[in-house]
C-alpha positions as CSV (number, residue, x, y, z in Angstrom):
1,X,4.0,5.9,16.6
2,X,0.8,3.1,15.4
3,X,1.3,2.1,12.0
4,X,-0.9,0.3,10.2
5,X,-0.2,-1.6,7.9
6,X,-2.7,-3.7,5.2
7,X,-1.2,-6.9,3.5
8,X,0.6,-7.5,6.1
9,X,1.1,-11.6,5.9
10,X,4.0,-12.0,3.4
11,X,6.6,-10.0,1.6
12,X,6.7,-6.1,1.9
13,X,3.8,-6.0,4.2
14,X,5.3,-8.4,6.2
15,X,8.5,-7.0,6.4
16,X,7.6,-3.5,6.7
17,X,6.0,-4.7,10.3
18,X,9.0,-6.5,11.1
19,X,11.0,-3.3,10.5
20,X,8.9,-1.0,11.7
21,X,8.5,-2.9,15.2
22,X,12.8,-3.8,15.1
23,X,12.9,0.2,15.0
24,X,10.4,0.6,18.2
25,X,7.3,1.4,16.2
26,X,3.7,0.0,17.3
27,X,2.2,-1.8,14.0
28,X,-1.2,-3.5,13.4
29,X,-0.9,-6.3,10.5
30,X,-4.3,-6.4,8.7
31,X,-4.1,-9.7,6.8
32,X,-7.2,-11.8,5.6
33,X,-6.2,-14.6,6.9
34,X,-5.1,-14.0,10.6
35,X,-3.2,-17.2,11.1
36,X,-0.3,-16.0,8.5
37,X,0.8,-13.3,10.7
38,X,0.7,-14.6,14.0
39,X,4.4,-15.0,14.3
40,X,4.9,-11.5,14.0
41,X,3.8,-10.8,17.1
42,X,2.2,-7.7,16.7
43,X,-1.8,-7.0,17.0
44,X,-3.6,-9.0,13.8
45,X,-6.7,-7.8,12.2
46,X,-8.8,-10.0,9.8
47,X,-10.1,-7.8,7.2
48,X,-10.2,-8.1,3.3
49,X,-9.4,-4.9,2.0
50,X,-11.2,-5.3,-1.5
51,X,-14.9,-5.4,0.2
52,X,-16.9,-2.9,2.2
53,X,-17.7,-5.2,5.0
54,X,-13.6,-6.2,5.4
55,X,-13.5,-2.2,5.7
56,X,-15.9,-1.9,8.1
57,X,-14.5,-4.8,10.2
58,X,-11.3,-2.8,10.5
59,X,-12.6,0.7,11.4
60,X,-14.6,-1.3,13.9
61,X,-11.2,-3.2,15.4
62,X,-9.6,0.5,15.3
63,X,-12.2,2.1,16.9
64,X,-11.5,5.7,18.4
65,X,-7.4,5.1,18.9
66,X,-5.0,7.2,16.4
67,X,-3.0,6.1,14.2
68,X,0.0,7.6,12.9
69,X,0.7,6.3,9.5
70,X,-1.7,4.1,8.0
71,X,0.4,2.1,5.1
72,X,-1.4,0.8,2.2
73,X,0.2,-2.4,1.2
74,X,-2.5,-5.0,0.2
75,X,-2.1,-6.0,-3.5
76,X,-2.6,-8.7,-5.8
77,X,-1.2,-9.9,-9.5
78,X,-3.9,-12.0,-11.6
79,X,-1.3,-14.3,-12.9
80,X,-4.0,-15.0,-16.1
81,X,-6.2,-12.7,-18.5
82,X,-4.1,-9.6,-18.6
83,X,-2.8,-9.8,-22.5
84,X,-4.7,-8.2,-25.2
85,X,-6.5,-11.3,-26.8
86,X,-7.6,-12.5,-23.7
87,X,-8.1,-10.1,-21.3
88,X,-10.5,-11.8,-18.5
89,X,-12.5,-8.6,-17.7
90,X,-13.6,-10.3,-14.5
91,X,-9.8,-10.7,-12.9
92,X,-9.9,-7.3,-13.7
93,X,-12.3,-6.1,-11.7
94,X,-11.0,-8.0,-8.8
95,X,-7.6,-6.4,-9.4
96,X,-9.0,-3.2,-9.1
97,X,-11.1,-3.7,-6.6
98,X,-8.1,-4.8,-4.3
99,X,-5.5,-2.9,-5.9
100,X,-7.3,0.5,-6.3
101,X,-10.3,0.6,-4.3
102,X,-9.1,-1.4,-1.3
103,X,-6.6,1.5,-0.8
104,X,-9.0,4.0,-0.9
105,X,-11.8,2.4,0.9
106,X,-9.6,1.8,4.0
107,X,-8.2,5.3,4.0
108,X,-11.6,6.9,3.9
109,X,-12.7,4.6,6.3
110,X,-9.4,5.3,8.8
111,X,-10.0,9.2,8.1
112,X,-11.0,9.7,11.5
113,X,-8.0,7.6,12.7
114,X,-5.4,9.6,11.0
115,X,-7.2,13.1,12.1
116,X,-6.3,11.9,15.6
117,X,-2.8,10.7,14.7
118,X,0.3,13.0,15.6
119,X,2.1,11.0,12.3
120,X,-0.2,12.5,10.0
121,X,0.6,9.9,6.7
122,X,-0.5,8.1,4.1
123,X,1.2,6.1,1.9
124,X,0.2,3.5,-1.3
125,X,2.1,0.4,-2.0
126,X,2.1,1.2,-6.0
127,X,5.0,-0.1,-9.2
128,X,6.7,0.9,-11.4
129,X,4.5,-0.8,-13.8
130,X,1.8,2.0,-13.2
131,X,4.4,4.6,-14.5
132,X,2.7,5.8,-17.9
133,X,6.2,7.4,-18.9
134,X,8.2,4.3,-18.2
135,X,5.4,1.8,-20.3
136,X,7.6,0.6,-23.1
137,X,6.3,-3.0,-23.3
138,X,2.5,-2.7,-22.9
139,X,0.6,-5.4,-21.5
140,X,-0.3,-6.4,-18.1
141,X,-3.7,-4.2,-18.1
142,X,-4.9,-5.5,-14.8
143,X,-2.0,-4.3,-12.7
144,X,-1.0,-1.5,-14.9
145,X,-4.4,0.3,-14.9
146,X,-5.5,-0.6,-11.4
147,X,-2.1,0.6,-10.3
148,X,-2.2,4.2,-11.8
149,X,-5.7,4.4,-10.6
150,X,-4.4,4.3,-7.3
151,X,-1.8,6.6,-8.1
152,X,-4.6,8.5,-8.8
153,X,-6.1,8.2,-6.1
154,X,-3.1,9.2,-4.2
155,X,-2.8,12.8,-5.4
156,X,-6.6,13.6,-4.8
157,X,-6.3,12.4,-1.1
158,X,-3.0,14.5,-1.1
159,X,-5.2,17.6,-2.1
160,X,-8.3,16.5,0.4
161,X,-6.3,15.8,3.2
162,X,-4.4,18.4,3.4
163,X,-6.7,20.4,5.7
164,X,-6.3,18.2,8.1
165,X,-2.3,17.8,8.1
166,X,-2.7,14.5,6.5
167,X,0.0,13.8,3.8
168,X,-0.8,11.0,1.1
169,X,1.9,9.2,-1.6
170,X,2.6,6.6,-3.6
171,X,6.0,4.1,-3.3
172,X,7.4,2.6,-6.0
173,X,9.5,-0.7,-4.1
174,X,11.2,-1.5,-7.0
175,X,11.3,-5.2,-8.6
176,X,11.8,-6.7,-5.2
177,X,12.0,-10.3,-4.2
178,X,8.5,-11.2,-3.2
179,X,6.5,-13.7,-4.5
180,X,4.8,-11.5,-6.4
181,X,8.3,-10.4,-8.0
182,X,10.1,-13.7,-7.9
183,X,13.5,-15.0,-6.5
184,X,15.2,-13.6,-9.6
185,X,13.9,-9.8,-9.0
186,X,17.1,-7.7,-8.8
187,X,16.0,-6.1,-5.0
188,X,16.0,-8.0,-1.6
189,X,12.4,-7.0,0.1
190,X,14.6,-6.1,3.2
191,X,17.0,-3.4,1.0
192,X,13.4,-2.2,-0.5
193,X,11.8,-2.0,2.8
194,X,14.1,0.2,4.1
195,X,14.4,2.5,1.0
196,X,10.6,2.7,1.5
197,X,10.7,4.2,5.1
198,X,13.2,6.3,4.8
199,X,11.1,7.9,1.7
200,X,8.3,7.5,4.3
201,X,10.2,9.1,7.3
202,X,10.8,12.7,4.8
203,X,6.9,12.7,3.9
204,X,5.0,15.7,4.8
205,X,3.0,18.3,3.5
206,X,5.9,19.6,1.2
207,X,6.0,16.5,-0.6
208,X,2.3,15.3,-0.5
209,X,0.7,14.1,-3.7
210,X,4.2,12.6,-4.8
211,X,5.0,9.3,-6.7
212,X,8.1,8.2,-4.5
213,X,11.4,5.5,-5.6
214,X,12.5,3.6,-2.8
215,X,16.5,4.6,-3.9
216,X,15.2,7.9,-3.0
217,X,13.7,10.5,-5.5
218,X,10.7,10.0,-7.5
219,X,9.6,7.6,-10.3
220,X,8.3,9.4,-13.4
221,X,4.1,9.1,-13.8
């Protein structure tokens, strides 16, 4: 089975390849910077996700293969402008266009990749942080709102895809120890990783369109 998988040079990207391939899987790392996933040992494509010629670039690297399970992983936290006071609309933007469009973008663009795939899946790196039922503290608008969007996102591709056999979700990982989450997060990324394929393993067309906890089970939208 080719996976792909975006993000791909450090924490769950990273370790989703290293799983994935420890399990007998074929997995492309897409990274921006090629040099940060060499080690893996796995094929490396340069692409940034967040711009249409990044996109481009990796359709163009796929070319006609298939590919099984293409795994939306590429993310990033604006560490500034994100409280109400001070929101820097411009980090936004970026944040979304990584964090929502990027997502969207390369599965539009992989379409034709996944129609040829025997896999037949989609999945969305997503948080916790994007449930609206779970917000009880507010703040962090950038990540919150481009996070939902892609949850968003997530259930129309569910709905569009579906012709064509293609399943689409969203993961929740969990506060995992990334360095996005910190070394004080309550989940190792290897514990979350493996939560996360499993819930990957059960997706299909029954369970399209869901919003999917890495324990198993769904987080709330």
């Amino acid at each position: 089975m080719l996976h792909v998988v975006t993000g791909a040079s450090r924490g769950l990207g990273r370790e989703l390849v290293r799983q994935l391939t420890a399990r007998g899987d074929t997995a492309i790392a897409v990274v921006r910077n090629p040099d940060s996933a060499r080690d893996l040992g796995v094929e490396v494509i340069a692409a940034d996700v967040a711009t249409a010629a990044g996109v481009a670039h990796l359709a163009a690297a796929i070319g006609d293969r298939a590919i099984d399970v293409l795994i939306n992983n590429a993310g990033v936290w604006p560490d500034d402008g994100q409280a109400l006071g001070g929101l820097d609309y411009d980090a936004l933007a970026a944040t979304f266009a990584t964090n929502a469009l990027g997502p969207l973008r390369v599965t539009e663009a992989l379409w034709p990749a996944l129609r040829r795939g025997r896999g037949k899946k989609v999945a969305h790196l997503s948080s916790g942080m994007a449930s609206i039922a779970d917000n009880s503290s507010g703040g962090w608008y950038g990540y919150r709102m481009s996070k939902a969007a892609l949850n968003m996102a997530s259930r129309s591709l569910a709905r569009d895809l579906a012709a064509d056999g293609i399943a689409s979700a969203v993961l929740d990982p969990g506060w995992a120890q990334t360095d996005m989450g910190g070394p004080h997060a309550p989940t190792p990324v290897a514990e979350s990783v493996r939560g996360l394929l499993a819930q990957l393993d059960r997706l299909d067309l029954a369970t399209t369109g869901a919003f999917l906890h890495w324990r198993g089970g769904t987080t709330p939208w």
